[in-house]
N, C-alpha and C positions, 0 to 999 in steps of 0.2 A: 501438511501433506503436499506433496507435488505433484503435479502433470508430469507422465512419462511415456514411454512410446508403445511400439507393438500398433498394430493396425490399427486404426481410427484415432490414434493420439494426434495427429495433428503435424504440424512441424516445425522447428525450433530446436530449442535444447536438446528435446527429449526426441529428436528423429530418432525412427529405427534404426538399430545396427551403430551407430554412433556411441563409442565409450565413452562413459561417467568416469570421471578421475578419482571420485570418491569409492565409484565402485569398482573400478581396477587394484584399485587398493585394498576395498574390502576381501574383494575375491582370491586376491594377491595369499593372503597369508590362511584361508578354508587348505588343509589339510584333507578332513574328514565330513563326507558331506551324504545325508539320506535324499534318496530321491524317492516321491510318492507319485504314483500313476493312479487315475482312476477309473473307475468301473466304465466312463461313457466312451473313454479313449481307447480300455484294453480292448474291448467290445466293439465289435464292427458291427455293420449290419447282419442282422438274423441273430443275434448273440454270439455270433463267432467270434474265434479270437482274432485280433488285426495284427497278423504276424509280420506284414509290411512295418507297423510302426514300431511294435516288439523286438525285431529286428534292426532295424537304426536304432531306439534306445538302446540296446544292448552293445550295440558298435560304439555309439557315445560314451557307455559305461566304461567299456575297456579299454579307450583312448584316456578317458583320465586316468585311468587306473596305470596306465604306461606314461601317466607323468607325472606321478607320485603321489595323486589322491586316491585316497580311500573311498568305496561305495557301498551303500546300504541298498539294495530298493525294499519299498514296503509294495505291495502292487493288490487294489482289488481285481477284480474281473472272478472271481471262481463262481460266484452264486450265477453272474451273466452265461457264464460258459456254460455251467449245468444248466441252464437252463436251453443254451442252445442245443445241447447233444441228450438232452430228455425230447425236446422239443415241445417246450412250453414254452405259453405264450405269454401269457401274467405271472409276475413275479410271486413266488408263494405266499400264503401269509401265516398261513401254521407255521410253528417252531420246528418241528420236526420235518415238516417238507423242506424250507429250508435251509434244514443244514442237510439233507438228504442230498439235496442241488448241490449242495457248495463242496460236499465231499464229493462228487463225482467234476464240478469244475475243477479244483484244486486240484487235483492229478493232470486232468489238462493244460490246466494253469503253467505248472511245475516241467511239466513236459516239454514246452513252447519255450522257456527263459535256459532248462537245462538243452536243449539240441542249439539253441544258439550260441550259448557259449562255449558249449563243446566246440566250435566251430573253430574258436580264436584260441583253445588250449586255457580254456579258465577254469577253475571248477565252481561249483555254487554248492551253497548249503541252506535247505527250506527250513525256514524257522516259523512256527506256526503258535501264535502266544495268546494269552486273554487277561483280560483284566487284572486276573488275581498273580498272573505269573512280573506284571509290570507297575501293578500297584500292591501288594503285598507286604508280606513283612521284611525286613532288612536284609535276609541271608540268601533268600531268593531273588531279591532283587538285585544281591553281591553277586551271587551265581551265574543270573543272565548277565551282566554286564561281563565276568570271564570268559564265560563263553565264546562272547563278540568278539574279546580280545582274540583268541586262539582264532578262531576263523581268520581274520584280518592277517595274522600272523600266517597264515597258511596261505595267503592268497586268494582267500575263498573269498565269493561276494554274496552276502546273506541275502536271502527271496525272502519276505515279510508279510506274512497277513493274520487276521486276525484268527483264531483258531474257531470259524464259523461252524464246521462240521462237531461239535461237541462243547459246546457253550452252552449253560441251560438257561440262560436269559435271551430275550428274543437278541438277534443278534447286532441289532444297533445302541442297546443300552449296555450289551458288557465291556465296552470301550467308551463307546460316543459315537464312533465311526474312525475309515481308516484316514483320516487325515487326524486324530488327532492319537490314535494309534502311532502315526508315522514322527508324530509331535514328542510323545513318552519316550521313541526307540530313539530319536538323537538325543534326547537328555538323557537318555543313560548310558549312550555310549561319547557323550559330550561330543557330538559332531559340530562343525561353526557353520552348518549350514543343510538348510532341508528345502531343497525345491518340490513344489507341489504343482503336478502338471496335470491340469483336466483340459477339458473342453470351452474355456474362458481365458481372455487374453492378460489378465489381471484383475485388480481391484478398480470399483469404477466409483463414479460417486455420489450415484445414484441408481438405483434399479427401478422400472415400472411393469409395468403387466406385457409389456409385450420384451423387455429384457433389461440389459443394463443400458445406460444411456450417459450420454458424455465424454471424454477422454481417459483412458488409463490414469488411473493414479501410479508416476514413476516410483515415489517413495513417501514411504510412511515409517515416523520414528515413534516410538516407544510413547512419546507424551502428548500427539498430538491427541487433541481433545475430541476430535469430529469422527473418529474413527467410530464410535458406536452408531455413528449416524447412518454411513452406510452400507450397512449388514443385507444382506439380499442373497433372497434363494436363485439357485438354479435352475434353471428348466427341464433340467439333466431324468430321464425316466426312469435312470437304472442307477444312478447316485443315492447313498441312503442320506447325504450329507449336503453341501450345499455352499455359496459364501459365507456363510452363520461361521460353521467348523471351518473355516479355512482360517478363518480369523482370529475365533479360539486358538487355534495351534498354533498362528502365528506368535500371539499376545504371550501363550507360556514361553516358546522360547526365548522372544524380546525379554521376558522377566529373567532368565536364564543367563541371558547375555551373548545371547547368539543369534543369526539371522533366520530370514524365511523368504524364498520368491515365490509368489505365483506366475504362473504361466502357464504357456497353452503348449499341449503335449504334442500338437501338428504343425504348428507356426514356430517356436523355438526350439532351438538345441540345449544340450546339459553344454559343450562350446561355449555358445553366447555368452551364459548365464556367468560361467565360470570366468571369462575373460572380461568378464565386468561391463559389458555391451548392455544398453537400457533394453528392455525386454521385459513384460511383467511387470510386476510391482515387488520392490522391496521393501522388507521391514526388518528395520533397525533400531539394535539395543541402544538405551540408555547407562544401562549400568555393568561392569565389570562382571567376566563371567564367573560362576559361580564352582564352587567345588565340587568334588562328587557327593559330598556328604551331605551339605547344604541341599543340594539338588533334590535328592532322597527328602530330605523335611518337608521342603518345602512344594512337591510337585509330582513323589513317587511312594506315597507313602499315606495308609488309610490313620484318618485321626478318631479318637475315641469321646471326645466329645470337645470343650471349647471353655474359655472363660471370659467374660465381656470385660470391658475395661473402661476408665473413667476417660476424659477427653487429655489432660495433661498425660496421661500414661501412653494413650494412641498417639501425639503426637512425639512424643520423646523417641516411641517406636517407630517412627514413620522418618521425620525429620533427622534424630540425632543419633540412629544408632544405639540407643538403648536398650539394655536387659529389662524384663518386668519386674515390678516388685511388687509385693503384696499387697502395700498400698495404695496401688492402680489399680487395683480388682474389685470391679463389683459385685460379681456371682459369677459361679460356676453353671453349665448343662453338660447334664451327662454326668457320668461315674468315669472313672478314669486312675491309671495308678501313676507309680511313678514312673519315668521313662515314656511315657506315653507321648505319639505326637496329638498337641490338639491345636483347635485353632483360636486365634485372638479374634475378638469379634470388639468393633463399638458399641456404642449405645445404641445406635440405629439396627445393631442387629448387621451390618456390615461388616464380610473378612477384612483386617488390617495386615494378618501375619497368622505364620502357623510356626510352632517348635515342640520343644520336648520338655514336658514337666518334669522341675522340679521336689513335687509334691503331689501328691495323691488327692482326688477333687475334697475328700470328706477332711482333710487339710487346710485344703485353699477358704474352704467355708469358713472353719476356726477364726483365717487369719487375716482375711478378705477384708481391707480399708486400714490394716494395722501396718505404725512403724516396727522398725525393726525391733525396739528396745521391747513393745508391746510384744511379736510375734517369741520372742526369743522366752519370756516368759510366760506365754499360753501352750507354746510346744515343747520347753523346759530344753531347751536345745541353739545352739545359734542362727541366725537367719540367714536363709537365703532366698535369690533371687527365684520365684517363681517360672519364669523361664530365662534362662542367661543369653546375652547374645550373640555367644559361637553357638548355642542352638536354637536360633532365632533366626528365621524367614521373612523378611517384608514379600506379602503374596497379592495384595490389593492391587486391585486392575488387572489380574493374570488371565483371568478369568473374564468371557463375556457374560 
C-alpha cells in the first residue's frame, strides 16, 4: 500500500491534485463507471436532501457522460430524507417503520436526481433492487444485466438503491448495505470502475476512537497483505455501513478485475478521479478481468452447499489453474444437484473457490478420495471432473 493524497496526505508524490501516471492510464481506458453516494453526504443538516452537492454530482455525471463515459449512481439518502420530511428524529428500528421512512424518502430521493437532470436534457431511470433480484438465479440475474444495457443504449443514467421500502429482512442484511449493493451493480453491468464517495477522504491506516489517523493510503493493490489491518468504522450516524463495507466492495471487484476509489463526496470531483489526479485511495486488480459468466459463479450467484478439499487439490486450484477431481474431495455439506453453484472450502473450513457441480452431492460421497478408474466403476459411467475449470471461480480473499 501507498501514501497518497487528498487533505492531510502530506506532501511529495502523492500532493493533491498532482496526476499519477499509473492512474492516468488507469483512468484512461474506464469506459463505464458506478458512482456510490452516501447517506452522510446526500443528507444535509436536519435530514434534508443537500441539493447543493446533488447538484454538482449530477453536473459531474453529465460532463463525463458528454465525453463518452457511461454512469451508473447507486445513491442512499431515502431512509435520511423520510426521516426528514416525517420529521423524526432517531432512526427507526422496526422493520416496518423503516421502510415506511424510506418509501416516503425515495420519491424525494428520485425527485431531487430527476429535476436536476431534467435541467441538462438527460433522462434517468429509478431502478430499485434487493438481494434476490442481484444474487438469484441465472435468468434474473441475465434480465437485470439487459435491462442496464437498454438504458445505457438510450441515454438513460440509472438512480440505484436498494429496494428498502419492501424488503422483509431488516434492511441492512438484504444486501450488506449500499456500498456493497453499489459493488454487485458494477459487476454485473462489468463497469472498470466504482467510486464510492462519503464523508472520508480515503482509506487511512489506522483508525482510533476519536477517527482515522495518519496519511491517506494513495493505493492499494489486490495482494497487499495489511489491508485486513485497517478496517475501521465510521462515525457517520446515518450510514448503515462504514470502512468494513467499503473495503468488502472494494476487494470483490479487485477479484473481478476492476477497480474501486474512495473518496470524499465534498473534497473531490467524479473529474479528478477520472483524469487520474491522486485523490482518495485506489484499489487495484491483480488479475485479468473476468467474464460475465464467471462473474455470475463466482460473486452473483446463491451456492447450495460446498465440498472441502484435500490440500494438493486447493492448491492445484489456487496456484495452477485447475479443475477438481474427485480425488481432491474430502466430504460434501449440504445436498446439492447437478448444475448447482457450490463452494470449495479447505480443510480449515476456508472459501478457496466457488463453481458449478458436476455431480450431485449423494455422488461426490460415492466418489470422494477415488481415481478415476475407481470412480468410472462405482458410477458404471466415465469420470469426470467434479468441478471443471471454465466453471471454476478462485474467490479466496474476496471477501472480508
Amino acid at each position: 500500500m501507498t501514501p497518497g493524497a487528498g487533505k492531510g496526505a502530506g506532501k511529495g508524490p502523492g500532493k493533491k491534485g498532482r496526476p499519477a501516471g499509473n492512474r492516468q492510464e488507469c483512468m484512461a481506458r474506464v469506459k463505464r463507471v458506478v458512482v456510490k453516494i452516501g447517506s452522510s453526504s446526500v443528507a444535509g443538516s436536519g435530514n434534508k436532501l443537500d441539493r447543493r452537492l446533488l447538484g454538482r454530482l449530477v453536473s459531474e455525471v453529465v460532463e463525463l457522460r458528454e465525453g463518452g463515459t457511461e454512469v451508473a449512481i447507486v445513491s442512499s439518502g431515502a431512509v435520511a430524507a423520510g426521516m426528514g420530511r416525517l420529521q423524526i428524529a432517531q432512526r427507526p428500528r422496526s422493520v416496518s417503520k423503516l421502510q415506511a421512512t424510506a418509501a416516503v424518502g425515495q420519491s424525494l430521493l428520485m425527485g431531487v436526481y430527476e429535476g436536476f437532470f431534467r435541467r441538462h436534457g438527460v433522462p434517468v431511470g429509478q431502478v430499485l433492487l434487493t438481494a434476490e433480484d442481484i444474487l438469484g438465479n441465472r435468468q434474473r440475474y441475465v434480465n437485470l444485466r439487459n435491462t442496464f444495457r437498454e438504458l445505457f443504449a438510450h441515454g438513460v443514467v440509472p438512480v440505484i438503491n436498494e429496494n428498502d421500502s419492501v424488503a422483509v429482512a431488516e434492511l441492512k442484511r438484504s444486501i450488506g448495505e449500499n456500498d456493497m449493493l453499489a459493488a454487485y451493480v458494477a459487476n454485473l453491468i462489468r463497469a472498470e470502475l466504482l467510486v464510492v464517495l462519503s464523508d472520508v477522504d480515503g482509506l487511512y491506516p489506522d483508525y482510533g476512537a476519536s477517527g482515522p489517523m495518519g496519511q491517506v493510503i494513495g493505493e492499494v493493490g489486490a495482494d497487499d497483505a495489511d489491508i485486513d489491518k485497517v478496517i475501521g468504522r465510521s462515525n457517520s450516524k446515518m450510514g448503515s455501513g462504514g470502512m468494513a463495507t467499503k473495503l468488502r466492495a472494494a476487494r470483490l471487484l479487485m477479484a473481478c478485475g476492476e477497480m474501486t476509489v474512495i473518496a470524499h463526496a465534498r473534497k473531490h470531483s467524479l473529474g479528478q478521479i477520472l483524469a487520474g489526479e491522486r485523490v482518495g485511495t485506489l484499489f487495484t486488480p491483480s488479475r485479468k478481468r473476468l467474464g460475465s459468466r464467471k462473474r455470475w459463479i463466482g460473486y452473483a450467484s446463491p451456492t447450495r452447499g460446498s465440498v472441502v478439499v484435500d490440500r494438493g487439490a486447493e492448491r492445484a486450484i489456487r496456484e495452477r489453474g485447475k479443475s477438481l477431481l474427485p480425488v481432491g474431495v474430502v466430504t460434501c455439506k449440504g445436498e446439492f444437484g447437478i448444475g448447482d453453484v457450490v463452494r470449495i472450502e479447505s480443510c480449515n473450513n476456508a472459501e478457496v473457490a466457488r463453481g458449478l457441480s458436476r455431480y450431485a452431492s449423494e455422488d461426490i460421497e460415492r466418489i470422494r478420495g477415488k481415481n478415476s478408474g475407481q470412480v468410472e466403476r462405482i458410477l458404471g459411467r466415465p469420470a469426470l471432473a467434479v468441478i471443471h475449470r471454465d466453471d471454476l471461480v478462485v474467490t479466496a480473499g474476496a471477501f472480508l
